[in-house]
C-alpha positions as CSV (number, residue, x, y, z in Angstrom):
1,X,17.3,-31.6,-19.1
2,X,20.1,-30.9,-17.1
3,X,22.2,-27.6,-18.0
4,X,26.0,-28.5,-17.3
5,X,27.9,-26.3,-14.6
6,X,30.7,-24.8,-17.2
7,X,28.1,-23.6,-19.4
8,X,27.1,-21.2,-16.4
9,X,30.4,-20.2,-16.1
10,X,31.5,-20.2,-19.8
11,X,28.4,-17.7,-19.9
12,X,29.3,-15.5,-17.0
13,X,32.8,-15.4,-18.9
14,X,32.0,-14.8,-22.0
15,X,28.7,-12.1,-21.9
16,X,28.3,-9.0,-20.3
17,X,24.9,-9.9,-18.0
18,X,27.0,-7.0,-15.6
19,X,26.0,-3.9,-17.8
20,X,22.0,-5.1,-16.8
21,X,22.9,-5.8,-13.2
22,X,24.6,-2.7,-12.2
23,X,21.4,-0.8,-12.8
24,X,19.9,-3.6,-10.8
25,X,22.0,-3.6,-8.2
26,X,22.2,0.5,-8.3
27,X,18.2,0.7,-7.9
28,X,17.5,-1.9,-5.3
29,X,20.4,-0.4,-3.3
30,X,18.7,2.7,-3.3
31,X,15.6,0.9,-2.4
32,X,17.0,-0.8,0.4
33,X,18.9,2.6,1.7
34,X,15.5,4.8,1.6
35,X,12.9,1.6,2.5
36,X,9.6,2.9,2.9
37,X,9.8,6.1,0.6
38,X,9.8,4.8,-2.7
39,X,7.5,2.4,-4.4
40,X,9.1,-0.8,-6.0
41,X,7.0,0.1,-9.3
42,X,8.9,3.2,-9.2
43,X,12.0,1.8,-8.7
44,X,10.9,-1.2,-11.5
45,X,10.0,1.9,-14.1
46,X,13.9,3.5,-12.8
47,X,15.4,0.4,-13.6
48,X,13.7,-0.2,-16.7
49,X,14.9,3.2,-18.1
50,X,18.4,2.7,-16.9
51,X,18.9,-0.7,-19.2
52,X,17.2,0.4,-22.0
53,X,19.8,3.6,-22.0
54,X,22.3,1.0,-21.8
55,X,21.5,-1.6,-23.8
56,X,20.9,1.5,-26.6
57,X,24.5,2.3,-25.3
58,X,26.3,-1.4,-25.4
59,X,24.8,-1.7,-28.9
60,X,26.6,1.4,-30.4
61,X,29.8,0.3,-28.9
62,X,29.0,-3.2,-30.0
63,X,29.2,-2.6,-33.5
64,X,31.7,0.4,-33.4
65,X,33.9,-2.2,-31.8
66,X,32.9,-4.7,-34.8
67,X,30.9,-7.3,-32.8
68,X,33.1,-7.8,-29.8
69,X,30.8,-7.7,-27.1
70,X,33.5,-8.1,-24.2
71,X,35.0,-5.0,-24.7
72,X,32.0,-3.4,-26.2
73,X,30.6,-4.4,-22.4
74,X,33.2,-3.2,-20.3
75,X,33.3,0.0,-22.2
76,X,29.5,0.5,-21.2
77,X,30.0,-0.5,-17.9
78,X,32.3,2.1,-17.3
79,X,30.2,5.1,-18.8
80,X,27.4,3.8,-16.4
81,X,29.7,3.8,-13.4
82,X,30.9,7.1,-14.0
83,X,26.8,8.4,-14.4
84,X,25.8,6.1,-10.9
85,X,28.3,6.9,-8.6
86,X,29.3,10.2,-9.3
87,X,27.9,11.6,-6.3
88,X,29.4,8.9,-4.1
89,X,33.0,9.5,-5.2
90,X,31.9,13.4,-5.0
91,X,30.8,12.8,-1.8
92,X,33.9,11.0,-0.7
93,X,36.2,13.8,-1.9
94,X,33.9,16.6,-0.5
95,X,34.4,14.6,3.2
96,X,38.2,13.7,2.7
97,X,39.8,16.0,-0.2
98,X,37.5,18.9,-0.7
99,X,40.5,20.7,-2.6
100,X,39.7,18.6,-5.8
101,X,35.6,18.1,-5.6
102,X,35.7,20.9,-8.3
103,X,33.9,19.6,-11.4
104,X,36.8,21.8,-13.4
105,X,38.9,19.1,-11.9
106,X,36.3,16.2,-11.9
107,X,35.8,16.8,-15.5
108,X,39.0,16.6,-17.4
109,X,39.8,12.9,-14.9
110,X,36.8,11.5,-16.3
111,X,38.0,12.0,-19.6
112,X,41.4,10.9,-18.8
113,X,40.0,7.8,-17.3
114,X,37.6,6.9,-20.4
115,X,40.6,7.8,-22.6
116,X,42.5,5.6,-20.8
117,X,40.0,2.8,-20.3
118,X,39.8,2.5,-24.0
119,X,43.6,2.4,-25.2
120,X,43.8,-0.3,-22.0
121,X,40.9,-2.4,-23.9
122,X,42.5,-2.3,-27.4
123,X,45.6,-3.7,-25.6
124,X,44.2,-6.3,-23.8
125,X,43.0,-9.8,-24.6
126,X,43.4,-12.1,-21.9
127,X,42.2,-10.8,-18.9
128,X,38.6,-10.2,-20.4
129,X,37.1,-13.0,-19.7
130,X,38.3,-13.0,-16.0
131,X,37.1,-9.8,-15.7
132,X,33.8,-10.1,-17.1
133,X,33.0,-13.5,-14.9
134,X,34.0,-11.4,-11.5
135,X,32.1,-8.6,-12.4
136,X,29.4,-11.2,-13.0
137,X,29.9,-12.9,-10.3
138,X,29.8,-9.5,-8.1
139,X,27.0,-7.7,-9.4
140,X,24.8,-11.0,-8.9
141,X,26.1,-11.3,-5.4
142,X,25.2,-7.5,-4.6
143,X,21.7,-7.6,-6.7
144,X,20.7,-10.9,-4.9
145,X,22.2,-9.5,-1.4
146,X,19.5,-6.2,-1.7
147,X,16.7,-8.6,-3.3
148,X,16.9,-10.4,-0.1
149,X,17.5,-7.4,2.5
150,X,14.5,-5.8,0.6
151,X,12.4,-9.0,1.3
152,X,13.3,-9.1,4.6
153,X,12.9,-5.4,5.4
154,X,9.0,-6.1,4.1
155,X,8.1,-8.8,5.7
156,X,9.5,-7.4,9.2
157,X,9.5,-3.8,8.2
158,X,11.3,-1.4,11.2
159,X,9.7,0.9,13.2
160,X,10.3,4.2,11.2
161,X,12.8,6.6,12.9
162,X,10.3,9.7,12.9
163,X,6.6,8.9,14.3
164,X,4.5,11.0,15.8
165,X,3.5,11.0,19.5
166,X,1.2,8.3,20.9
167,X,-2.2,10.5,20.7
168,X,-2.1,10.8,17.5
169,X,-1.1,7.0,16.5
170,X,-4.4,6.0,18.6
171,X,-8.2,6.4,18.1
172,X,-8.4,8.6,20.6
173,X,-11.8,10.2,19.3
174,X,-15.8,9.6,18.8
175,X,-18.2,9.4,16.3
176,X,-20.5,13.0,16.5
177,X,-23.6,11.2,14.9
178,X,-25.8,14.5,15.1
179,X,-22.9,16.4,13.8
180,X,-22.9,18.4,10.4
181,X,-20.1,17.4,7.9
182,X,-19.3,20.7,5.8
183,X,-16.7,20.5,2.8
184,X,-13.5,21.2,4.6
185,X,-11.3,23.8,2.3
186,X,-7.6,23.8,3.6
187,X,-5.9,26.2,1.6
188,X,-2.1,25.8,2.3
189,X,0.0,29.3,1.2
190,X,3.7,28.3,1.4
191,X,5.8,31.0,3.3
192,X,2.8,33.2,3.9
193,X,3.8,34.8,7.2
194,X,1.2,36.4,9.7
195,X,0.3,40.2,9.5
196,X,2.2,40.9,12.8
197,X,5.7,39.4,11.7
198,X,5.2,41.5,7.9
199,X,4.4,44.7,10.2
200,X,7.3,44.6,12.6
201,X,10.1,43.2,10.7
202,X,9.4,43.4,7.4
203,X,7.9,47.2,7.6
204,X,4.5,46.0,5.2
205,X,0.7,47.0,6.8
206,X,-1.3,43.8,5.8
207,X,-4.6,45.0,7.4
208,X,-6.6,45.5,3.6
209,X,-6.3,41.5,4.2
210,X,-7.3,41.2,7.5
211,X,-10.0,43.3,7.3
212,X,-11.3,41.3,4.2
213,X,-11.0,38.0,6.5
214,X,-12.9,39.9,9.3
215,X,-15.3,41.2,6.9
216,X,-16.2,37.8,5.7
217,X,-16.8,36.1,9.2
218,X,-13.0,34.5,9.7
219,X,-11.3,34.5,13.1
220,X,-7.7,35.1,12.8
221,X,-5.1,33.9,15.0
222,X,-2.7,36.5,14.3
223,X,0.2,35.0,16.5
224,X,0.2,32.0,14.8
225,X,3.2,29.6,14.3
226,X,4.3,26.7,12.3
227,X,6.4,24.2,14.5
228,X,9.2,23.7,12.1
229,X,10.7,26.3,9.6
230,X,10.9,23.6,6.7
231,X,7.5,22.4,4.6
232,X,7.6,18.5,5.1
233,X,8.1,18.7,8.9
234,X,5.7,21.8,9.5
235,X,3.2,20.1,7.4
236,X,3.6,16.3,9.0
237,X,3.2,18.2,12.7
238,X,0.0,20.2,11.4
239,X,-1.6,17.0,9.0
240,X,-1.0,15.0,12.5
241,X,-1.4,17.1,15.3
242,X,1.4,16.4,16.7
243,X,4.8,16.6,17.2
244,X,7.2,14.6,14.8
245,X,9.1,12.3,17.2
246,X,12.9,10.9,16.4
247,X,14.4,14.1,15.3
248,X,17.8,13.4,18.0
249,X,19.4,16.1,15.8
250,X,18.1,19.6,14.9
251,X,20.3,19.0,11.9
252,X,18.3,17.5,9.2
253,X,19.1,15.9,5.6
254,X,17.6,14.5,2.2
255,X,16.3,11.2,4.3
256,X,14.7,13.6,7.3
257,X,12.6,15.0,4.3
258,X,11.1,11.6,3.0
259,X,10.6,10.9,6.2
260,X,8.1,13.9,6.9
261,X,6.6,12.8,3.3
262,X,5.9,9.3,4.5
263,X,3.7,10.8,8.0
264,X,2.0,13.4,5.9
265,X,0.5,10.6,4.0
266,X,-0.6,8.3,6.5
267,X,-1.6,11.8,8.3
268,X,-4.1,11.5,11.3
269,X,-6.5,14.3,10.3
270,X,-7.8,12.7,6.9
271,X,-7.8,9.0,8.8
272,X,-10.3,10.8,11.1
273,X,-12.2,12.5,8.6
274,X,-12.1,9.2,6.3
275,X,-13.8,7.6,9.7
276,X,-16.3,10.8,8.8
277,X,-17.2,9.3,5.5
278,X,-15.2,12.5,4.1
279,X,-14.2,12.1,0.6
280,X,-10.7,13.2,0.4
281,X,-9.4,15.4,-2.6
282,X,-5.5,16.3,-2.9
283,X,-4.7,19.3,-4.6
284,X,-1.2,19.5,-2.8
285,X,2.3,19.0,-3.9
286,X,2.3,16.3,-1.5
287,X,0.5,11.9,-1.5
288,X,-1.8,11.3,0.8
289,X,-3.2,8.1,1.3
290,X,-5.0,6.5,-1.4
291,X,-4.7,10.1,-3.1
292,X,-1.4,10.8,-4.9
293,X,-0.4,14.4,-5.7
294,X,-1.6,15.8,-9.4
295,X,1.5,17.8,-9.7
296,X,4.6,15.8,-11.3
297,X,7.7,17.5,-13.0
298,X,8.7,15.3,-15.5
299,X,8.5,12.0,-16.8
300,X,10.4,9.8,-14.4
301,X,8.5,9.0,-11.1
302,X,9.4,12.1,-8.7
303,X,9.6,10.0,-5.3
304,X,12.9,8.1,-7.1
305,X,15.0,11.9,-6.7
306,X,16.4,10.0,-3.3
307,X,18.0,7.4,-5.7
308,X,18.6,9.8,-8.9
309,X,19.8,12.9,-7.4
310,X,23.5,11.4,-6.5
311,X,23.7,10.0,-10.2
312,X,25.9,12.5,-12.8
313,X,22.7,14.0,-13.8
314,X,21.4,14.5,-10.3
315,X,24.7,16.6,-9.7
316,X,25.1,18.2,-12.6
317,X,21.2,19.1,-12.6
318,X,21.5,20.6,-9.1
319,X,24.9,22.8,-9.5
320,X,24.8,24.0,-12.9
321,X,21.8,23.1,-14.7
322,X,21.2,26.7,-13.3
323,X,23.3,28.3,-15.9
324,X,20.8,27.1,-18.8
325,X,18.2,28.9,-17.7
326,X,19.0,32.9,-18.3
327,X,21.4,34.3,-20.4
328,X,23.2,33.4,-23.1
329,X,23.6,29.3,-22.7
330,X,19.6,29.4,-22.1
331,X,18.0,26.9,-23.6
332,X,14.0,27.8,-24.1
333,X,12.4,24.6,-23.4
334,X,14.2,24.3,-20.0
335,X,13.6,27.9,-18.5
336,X,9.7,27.3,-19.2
337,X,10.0,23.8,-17.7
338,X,11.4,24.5,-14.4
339,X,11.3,28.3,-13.8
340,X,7.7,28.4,-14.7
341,X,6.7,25.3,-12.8
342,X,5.3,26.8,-9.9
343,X,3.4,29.7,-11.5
344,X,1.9,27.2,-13.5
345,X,1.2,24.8,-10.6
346,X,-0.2,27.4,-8.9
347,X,-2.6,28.9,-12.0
348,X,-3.9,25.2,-12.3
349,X,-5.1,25.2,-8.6
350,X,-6.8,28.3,-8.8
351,X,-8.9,26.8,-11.3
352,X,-10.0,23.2,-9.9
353,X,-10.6,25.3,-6.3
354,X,-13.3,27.0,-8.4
355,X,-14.5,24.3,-10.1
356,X,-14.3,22.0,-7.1
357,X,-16.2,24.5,-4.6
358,X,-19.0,24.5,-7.9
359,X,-19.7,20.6,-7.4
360,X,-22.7,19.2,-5.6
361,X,-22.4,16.3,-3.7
362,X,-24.3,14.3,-1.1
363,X,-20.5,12.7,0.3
364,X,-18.9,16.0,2.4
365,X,-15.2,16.7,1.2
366,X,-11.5,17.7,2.4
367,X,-10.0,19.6,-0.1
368,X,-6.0,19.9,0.7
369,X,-4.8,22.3,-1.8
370,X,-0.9,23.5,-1.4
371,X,0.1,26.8,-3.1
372,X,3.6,27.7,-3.7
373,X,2.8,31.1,-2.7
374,X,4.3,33.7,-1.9
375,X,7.5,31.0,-1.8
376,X,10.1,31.9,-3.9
377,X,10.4,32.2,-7.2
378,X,8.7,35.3,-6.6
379,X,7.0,36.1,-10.3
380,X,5.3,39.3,-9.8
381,X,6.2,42.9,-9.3
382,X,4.4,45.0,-7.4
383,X,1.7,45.8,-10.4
384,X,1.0,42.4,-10.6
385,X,3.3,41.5,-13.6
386,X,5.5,38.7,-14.5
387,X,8.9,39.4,-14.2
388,X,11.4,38.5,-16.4
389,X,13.3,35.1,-16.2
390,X,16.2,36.8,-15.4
391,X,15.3,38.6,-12.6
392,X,13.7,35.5,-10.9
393,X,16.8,33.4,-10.2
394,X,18.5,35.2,-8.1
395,X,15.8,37.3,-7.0
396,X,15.6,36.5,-3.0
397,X,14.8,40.5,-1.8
398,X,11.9,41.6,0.9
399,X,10.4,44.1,-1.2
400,X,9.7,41.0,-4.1
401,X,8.6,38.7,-1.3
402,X,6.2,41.6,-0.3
403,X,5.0,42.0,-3.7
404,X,4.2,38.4,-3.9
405,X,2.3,38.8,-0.6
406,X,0.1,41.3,-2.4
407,X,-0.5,38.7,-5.7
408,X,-1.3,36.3,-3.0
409,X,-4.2,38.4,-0.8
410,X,-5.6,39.0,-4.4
411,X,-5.7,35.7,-5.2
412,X,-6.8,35.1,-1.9
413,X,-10.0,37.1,-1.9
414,X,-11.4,36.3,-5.0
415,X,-11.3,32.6,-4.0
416,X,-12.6,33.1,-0.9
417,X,-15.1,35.1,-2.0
418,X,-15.9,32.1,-5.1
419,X,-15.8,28.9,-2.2
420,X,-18.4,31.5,-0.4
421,X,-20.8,32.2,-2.8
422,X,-20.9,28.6,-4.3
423,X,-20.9,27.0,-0.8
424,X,-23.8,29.3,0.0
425,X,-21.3,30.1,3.0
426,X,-21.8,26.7,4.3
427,X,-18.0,25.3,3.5
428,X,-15.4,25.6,6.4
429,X,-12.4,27.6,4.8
430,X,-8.3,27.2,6.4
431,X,-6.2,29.5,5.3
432,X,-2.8,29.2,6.4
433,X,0.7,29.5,6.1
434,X,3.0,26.7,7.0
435,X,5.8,28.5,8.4
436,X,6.7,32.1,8.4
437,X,8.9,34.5,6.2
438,X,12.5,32.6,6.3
439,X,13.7,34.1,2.4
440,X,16.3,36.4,4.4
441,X,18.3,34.5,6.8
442,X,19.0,38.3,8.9
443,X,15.8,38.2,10.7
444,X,15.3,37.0,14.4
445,X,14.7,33.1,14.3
446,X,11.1,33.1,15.1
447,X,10.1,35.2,11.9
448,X,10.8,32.1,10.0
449,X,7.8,30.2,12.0
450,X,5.1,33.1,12.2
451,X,2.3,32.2,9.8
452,X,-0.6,33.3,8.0
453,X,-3.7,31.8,10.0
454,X,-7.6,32.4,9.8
455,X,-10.3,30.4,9.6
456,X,-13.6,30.2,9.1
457,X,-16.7,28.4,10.6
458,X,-20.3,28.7,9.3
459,X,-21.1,28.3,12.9
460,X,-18.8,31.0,13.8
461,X,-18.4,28.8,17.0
462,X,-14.7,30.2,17.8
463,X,-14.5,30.4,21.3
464,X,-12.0,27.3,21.5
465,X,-9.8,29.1,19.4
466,X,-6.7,31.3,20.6
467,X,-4.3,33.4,18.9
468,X,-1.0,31.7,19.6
469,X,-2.1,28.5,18.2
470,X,0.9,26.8,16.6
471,X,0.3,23.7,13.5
472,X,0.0,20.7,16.1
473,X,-3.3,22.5,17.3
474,X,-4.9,23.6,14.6
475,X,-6.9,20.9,13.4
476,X,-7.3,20.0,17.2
477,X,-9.2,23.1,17.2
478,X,-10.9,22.9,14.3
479,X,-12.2,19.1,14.8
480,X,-12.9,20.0,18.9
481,X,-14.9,22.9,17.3
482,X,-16.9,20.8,13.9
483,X,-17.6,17.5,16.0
484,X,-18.0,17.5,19.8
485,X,-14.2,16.1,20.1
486,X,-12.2,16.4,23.1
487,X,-8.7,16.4,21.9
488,X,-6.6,18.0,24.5
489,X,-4.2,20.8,23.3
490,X,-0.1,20.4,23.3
491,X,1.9,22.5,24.7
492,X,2.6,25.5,21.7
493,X,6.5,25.2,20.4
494,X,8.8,25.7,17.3
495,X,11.8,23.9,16.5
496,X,14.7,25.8,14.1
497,X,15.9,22.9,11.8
498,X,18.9,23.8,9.6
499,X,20.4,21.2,6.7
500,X,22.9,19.2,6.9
């Protein structure tokens, strides 16, 4: 059976397929934009959400305009162009006219518009049908444009802007047959800077903590450095030893950070100990291959933020959600949500670290576990004591960050002392920072790379390492060290990155 042409046309005319594409074509843009960082079930699950919100949407105004589903449509597709593109005309105004990106401004147009839109539709007959076959026509164009350039883009994918530097992207390495394979414990403290930068420019004596690391048979590197001040990158250059390669700006945005996400999971260091027969277990906030992270904020998939973030939500989430969470617009549910997310993240870790060093297993493990510690919010005074919500907002001082270094060395020691006792000592234990103290922007620039580093061998075979290590080297020194490698050092540097 053949479907006459004007019965396409007296379709596109006459229904509104639009309000289903422009979430379509608003998701696979994003796709195609940020390639390579965000799954397509992801994006099918973002889309999937999106219509059903607007189909619920269409079929209020449906019936509220008594069954006329033109205007009922045109209605809804102008509440969702208003919630998708937000950020772009924000954007546009922050770049051109900054004097009216002011959302007391931005507010009282987009009511003036909707008021507008709908004394325009009550008026009109005539031109609806015209309008509803170009926007149609449009959206279908766009949608099937992005299907195609998302087709294309994976069956001849680019090389990826950022890539790490040709050692690392080669097997340059051995099998150790006669080698032991100890669980590997790589305990990642966010902002946890060394003992030397807390002394001189912060004023705090951390030796109680390295005399406990001493004590228990770690070697500390005590000029340590991270290579970047910012988590994804200082993390991608210490997962991969390695430089990050394709940074032609030391002026980074949103993109640069899914970037770093994207060579942190294909990192080099669990590829090699995969080639080990290492069984790999993520306890970090970031995916690794094969092993996504356990920590997820809410019930949308996290790795679509690069498409949701410049929706109205995303803006209005990110400059004055803030205002819900102390005082007297809280609201309850919210301040636990997201004030409390990291304490909790960070209490949950604790645990499976204790339970995980208690398993027995014949299969030797790499346990990655990333604490957002002492990183701000800092939660504790120096007593140890949760402070109150309003007080950790705002809260960006030396003396809290300080107190949070003290929660951290307790929390520190007891699970050192717990992955030493049930390993029987024979576990290989990292404990690092990824970058240094950078919560107050006064200090000198190199504060903000000098980490927390010590490590520990149950050979206590240390003599490859050296004190001014920086991340690209540490698991250089730690694999040369464990299995008989020869992976030649880089030259020790740090890169000051500031956003966009």
């Amino acid at each position: 059976m053949i479907i006459p042409r004007d019965f396409f046309l007296d379709s596109l005319r006459s229904r509104p397929f639009y309000i289903l594409l422009l979430p379509l074509f608003f998701v696979l843009h994003g796709v195609r934009e940020n390639f390579g960082f965000i799954m397509l079930s992801d994006a099918a699950s973002l889309w999937l959400f999106y219509s059903a919100v607007i189909l619920l949407l269409y079929l209020v105004l449906f019936f509220l305009y008594r069954k006329k589903q033109q205007k009922a449509g045109l209605l809804t597709f102008l509440f969702s162009c208003i919630f998708f593109f937000f950020g772009a005309v924000q954007d546009f105004l922050k770049s051109n006219i900054p004097q009216l990106n002011r959302y007391i401004i931005l507010f009282p147009a987009i009511i003036v518009v909707i008021i507008s839109a709908i004394i325009i539709l009550k008026k009109t007959k005539s031109l609806l049908k015209k309008i509803s076959l170009y926007l149609n026509l449009l959206l279908l164009l766009l949608s099937v444009y992005d299907i195609s350039a998302v087709i294309f883009n994976t069956l001849f994918p680019e090389k990826d802007k950022f890539t790490i530097y040709p050692f690392a992207q080669n097997k340059d390495y051995e099998i150790c047959a006669d080698c032991n394979k100890p669980d590997i414990f790589f305990l990642l403290f966010d902002e946890y800077a060394s003992s030397v930068s807390l002394n001189d420019y912060l004023g705090y004596n951390n030796s109680e903590m390295d005399s406990f690391f001493t004590n228990k048979q770690f070697r500390i590197q005590k000029y340590s450095s991270g290579n970047y001040n910012y988590t994804p990158f200082s993390m991608a250059s210490i997962l991969n030893m390695a430089y990050i390669n394709g940074m032609y700006s030391k002026k980074i945005g949103i993109d640069d950070f899914a970037r770093c996400t994207k060579l942190v999971r294909e990192n080099k260091v669990i590829k090699f100990l995969s080639s080990y027969g290492y069984e790999i277990v993520n306890y970090s906030i970031f995916d690794l291959a094969g092993n996504p992270s356990p920590f997820y904020q809410n019930f949308l998939p996290l790795k679509t933020k690069l498409i949701t973030d410049r929706t109205l939500w995303g803006k209005i989430r990110t400059d004055i959600l803030w205002n819900l969470l102390t005082g007297r617009f809280e609201v309850k549910w919210l301040t636990t949500n997201v004030i409390y997310t990291s304490l909790h993240n960070n209490d949950k870790l604790f645990d499976l670290l204790k339970k995980e060093s208690l398993k027995k297993s014949m299969t030797p493990r790499f346990i990655y576990a990333h604490f957002n510690l002492p990183h701000h919010p800092f939660y504790f005074d120096k007593n140890g004591k949760l402070k109150d919500k309003e007080t950790l907002i705002n809260d960006y001082s030396k003396n809290s960050y300080l107190d949070n270094v003290r929660y951290a060395n307790k929390k520190i020691r007891e699970l050192v002392d717990t992955i030493q006792t049930n390993s029987n000592g024979k576990a290989v234990i990292i404990v690092m920072g990824d970058h240094g103290y950078r919560s107050d922007a006064t200090v000198p620039e190199k504060v903000f790379f000098e980490n927390l580093n010590a490590v520990y061998l149950p050979a206590q075979n240390y003599h490859l390492f050296y004190d001014s290590v920086t991340g690209v080297n540490q698991f250089r020194v730690v694999l040369n060290s464990l299995f008989k490698q020869n992976l030649p050092l880089l030259k020790d540097s740090t890169t000051f990155l500031r956003i966009k």
